[in-house]
C-alpha positions in Angstrom: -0.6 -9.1 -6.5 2.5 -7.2 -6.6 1.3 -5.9 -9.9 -1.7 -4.7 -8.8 -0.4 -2.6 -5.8 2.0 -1.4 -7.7 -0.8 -0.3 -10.3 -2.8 1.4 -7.4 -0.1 3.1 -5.8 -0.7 1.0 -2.9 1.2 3.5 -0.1 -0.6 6.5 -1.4 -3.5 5.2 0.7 -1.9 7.1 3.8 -2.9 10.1 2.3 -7.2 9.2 3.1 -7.6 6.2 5.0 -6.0 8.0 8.6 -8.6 10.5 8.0 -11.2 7.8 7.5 -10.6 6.4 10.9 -11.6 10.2 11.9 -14.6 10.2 10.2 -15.7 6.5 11.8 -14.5 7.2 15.3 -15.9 10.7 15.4 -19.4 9.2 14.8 -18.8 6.5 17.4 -17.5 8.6 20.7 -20.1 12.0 19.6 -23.1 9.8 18.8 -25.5 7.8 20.5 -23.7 4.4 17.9 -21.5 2.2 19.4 -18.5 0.3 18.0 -18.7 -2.4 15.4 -15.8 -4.4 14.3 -18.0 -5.3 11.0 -18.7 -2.2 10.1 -15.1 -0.6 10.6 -13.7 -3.8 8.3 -16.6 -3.0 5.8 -15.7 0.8 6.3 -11.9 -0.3 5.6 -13.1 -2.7 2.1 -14.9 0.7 0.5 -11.9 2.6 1.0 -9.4 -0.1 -0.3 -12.1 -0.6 -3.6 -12.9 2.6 -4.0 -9.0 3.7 -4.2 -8.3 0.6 -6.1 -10.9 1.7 -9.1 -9.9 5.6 -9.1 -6.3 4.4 -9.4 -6.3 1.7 -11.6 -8.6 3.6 -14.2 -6.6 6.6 -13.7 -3.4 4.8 -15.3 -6.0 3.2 -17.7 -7.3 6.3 -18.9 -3.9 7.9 -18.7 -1.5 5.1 -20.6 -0.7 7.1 -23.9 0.1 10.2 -21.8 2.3 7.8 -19.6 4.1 6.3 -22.3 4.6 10.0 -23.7 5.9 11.6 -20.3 9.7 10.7 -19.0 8.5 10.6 -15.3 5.6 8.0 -16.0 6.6 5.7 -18.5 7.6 2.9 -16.5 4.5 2.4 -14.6 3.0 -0.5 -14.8 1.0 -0.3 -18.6 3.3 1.5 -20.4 6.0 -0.8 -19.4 4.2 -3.4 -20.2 3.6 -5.4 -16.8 0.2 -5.1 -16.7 -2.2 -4.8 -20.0 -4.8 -1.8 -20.5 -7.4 -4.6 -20.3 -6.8 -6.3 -17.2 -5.9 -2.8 -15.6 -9.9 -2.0 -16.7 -10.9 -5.4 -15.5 -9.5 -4.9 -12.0 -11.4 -0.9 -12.4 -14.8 -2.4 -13.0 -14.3 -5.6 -10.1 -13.5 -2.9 -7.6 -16.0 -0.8 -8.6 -18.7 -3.9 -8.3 -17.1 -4.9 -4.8 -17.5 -1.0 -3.9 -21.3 -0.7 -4.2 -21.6 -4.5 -3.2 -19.8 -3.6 0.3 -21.9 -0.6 0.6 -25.1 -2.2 0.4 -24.6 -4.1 3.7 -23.3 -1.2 5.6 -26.7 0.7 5.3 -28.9 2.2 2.5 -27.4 5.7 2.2 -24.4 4.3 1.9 -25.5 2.3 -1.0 -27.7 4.7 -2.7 -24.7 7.4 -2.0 -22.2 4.5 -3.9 -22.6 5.6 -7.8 -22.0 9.1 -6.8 -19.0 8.7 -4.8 -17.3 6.2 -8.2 -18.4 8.8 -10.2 -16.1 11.7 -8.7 -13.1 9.2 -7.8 -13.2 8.3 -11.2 -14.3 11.3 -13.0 -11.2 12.7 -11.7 -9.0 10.9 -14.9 -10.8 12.7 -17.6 -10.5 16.3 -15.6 -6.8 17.3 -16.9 -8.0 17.1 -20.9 -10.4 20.3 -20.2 -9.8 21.6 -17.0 -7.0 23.3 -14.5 -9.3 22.9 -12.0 -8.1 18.6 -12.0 -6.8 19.0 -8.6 -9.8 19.9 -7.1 -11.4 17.3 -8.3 -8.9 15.0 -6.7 -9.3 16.5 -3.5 -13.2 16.2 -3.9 -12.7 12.3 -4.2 -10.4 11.9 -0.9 -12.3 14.3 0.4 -15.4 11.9 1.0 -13.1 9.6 3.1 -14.1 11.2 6.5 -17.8 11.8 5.4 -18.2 8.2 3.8 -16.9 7.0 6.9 -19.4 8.8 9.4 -22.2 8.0 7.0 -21.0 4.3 7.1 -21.4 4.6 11.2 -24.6 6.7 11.0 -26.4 6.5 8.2 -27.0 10.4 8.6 -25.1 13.5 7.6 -23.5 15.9 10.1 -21.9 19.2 9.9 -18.1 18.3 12.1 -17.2 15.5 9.7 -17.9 18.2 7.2 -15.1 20.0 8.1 -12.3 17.6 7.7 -14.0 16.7 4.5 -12.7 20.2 3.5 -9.5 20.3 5.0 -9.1 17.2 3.1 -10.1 18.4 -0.1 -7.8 21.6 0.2 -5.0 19.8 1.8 -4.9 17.1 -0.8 -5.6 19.9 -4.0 -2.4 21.9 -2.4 -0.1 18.9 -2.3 -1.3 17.6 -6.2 -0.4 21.4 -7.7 3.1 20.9 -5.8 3.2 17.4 -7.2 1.8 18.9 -10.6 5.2 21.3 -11.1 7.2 18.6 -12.4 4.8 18.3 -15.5 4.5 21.8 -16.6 6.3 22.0 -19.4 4.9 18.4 -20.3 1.6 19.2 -19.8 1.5 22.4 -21.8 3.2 20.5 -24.8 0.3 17.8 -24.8 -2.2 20.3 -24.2 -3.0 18.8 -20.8 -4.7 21.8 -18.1 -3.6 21.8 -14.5 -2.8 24.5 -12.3 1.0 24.7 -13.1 0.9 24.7 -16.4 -2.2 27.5 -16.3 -0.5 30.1 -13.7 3.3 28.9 -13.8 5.4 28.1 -10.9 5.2 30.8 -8.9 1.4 31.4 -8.5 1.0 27.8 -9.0 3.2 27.4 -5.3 0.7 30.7 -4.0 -2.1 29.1 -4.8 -1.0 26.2 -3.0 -0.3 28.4 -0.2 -3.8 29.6 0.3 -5.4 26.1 -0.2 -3.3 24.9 2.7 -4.3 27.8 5.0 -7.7 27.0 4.4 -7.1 23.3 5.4 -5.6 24.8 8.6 -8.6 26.8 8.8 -11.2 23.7 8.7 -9.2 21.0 10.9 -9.7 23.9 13.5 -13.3 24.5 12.9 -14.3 21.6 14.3 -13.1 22.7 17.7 -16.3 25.0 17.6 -18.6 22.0 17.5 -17.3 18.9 19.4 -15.6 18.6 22.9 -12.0 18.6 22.5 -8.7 18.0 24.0 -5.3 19.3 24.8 -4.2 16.2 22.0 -6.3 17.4 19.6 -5.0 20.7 19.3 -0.8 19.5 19.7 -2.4 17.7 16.6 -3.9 20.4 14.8 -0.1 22.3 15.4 1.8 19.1 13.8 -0.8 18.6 11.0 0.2 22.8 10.4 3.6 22.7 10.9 3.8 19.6 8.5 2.0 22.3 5.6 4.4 24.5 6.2 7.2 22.3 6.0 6.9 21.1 2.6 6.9 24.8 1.5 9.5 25.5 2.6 10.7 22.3 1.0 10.1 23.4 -2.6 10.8 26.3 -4.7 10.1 27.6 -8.2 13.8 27.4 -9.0 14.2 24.1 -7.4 12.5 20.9 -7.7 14.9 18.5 -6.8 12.7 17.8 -3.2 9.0 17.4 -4.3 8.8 14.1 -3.8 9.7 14.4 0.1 7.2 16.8 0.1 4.3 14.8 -1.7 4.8 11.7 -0.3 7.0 11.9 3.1 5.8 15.0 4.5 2.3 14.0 3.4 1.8 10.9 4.3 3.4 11.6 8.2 0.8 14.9 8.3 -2.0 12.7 8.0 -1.2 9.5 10.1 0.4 11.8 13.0 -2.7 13.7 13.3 -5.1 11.1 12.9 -3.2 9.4 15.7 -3.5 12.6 17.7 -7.7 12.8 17.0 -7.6 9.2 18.0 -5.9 9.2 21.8 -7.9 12.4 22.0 -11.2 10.8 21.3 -10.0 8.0 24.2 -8.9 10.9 27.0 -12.2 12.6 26.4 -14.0 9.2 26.5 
């Protein structure tokens, strides 16, 4: 087991599943659907399987560019802890438990289910031939706060919408940060992401403007659903956390990308889903 979360990356899950909550208890306080502890653990079961099968065929796909790259090879394949086969036997159980867990939610879910593994996973193959990988990325955790409404209504809406695209720009910022330690790397393997395409310095602006635009759509919803004062001290802290881990990183200096990948991150998404959260209760 400790294999396996190690594998997936288990603590990068902070980065979707706060914003998964949103999606589910956005549907349940602005639509006629009440509560349902079943569907909130089933809700919970596609996010974990879903993550586990992008993951785990994402170091599957990725073990001979691992093994090449000083900053990867000791995860799990390369090093030898876990072998490429059962790393694509635990991608195709997930991805089985996945659709399985969708069909008793309801039947957009299910139908939806193919789709949704096909961009999580599609996401591996997008470095070989395309900068535009971190996009991609952002698509899949993007669908966390849609998936999650769907899973509650069974019917598409425009606000969850809107954090699906602060997502998908908040998440595609944060990867081209991450992305800078690999430049020279990837240009040497012929691998395409945004770093390696623009360099470091329009790589970081880049970043800049995908992050305004997250600030842009976490607001929009504002325009559409009955707020509170906690939703907007929220909206501030998810902001101020963006603009934090700029001023964290530099072209010239590296040294603190992780903080602001992982730390700065990972507290931006679980503060403010905390903040949608006691908001959706003091409106209530």
């Amino acid at each position: 087991m400790k294999k396996y979360l190690s594998l997936v990356t288990f603590s990068h899950t902070i980065f979707a599943m706060p914003f998964a909550f949103i999606g589910f208890f956005l549907a349940v306080t602005t639509t006629s659907h009440t509560f349902e502890w079943q569907k909130l653990a089933m809700m919970l079961l596609c996010m974990v399987f879903a993550r586990n099968s992008a993951m785990a065929f994402n170091r599957y796909l990725d073990r001979d560019i691992d093994a090449k790259n000083p900053r990867t090879k000791q995860r799990d394949i390369p090093a030898g802890r876990i072998s490429p086969a059962a790393a694509l036997t635990f991608t195709l159980t997930n991805c089985a438990l996945f659709i399985i867990t969708t069909w008793f939610i309801n039947p957009l879910c299910f139908y939806l289910s193919p789709v949704a593994l096909l961009v999580v996973l599609g996401y591996s193959a997008t470095k070989r031939f395309t900068a535009l990988c971190h996009i991609v990325l952002g698509l899949g955790l993007s669908l966390a706060p849609i998936g999650a409404y769907l899973a509650v209504t069974g019917a598409f809406a425009l606000t969850p919408v809107f954090f699906s695209l602060s997502v998908l720009c908040w998440v595609s910022g944060f990867d081209i940060i991450y992305a800078l330690q690999d430049e020279d790397f990837d240009r040497g393997e012929n691998l395409h992401s945004i770093p390696a395409w623009l360099g470091k310095v329009n790589a970081l602006s880049l970043s800049t403007v995908l992050h305004i635009f997250s600030a842009i759509f976490i607001f929009m919803p504002v325009l559409y659903t009955n707020v509170g004062i906690l939703y907007y001290v929220g909206i501030a802290f998810f902001c101020s956390m963006l603009i934090y881990q700029h001023l964290l990183v530099k072209p010239n200096d590296l040294s603190r990308v992780n903080i602001a990948f992982m730390t700065t991150n990972g507290i931006a998404s679980v503060v403010f889903a905390a903040f949608f959260l006691l908001d959706r209760v003091w409106m209530k």
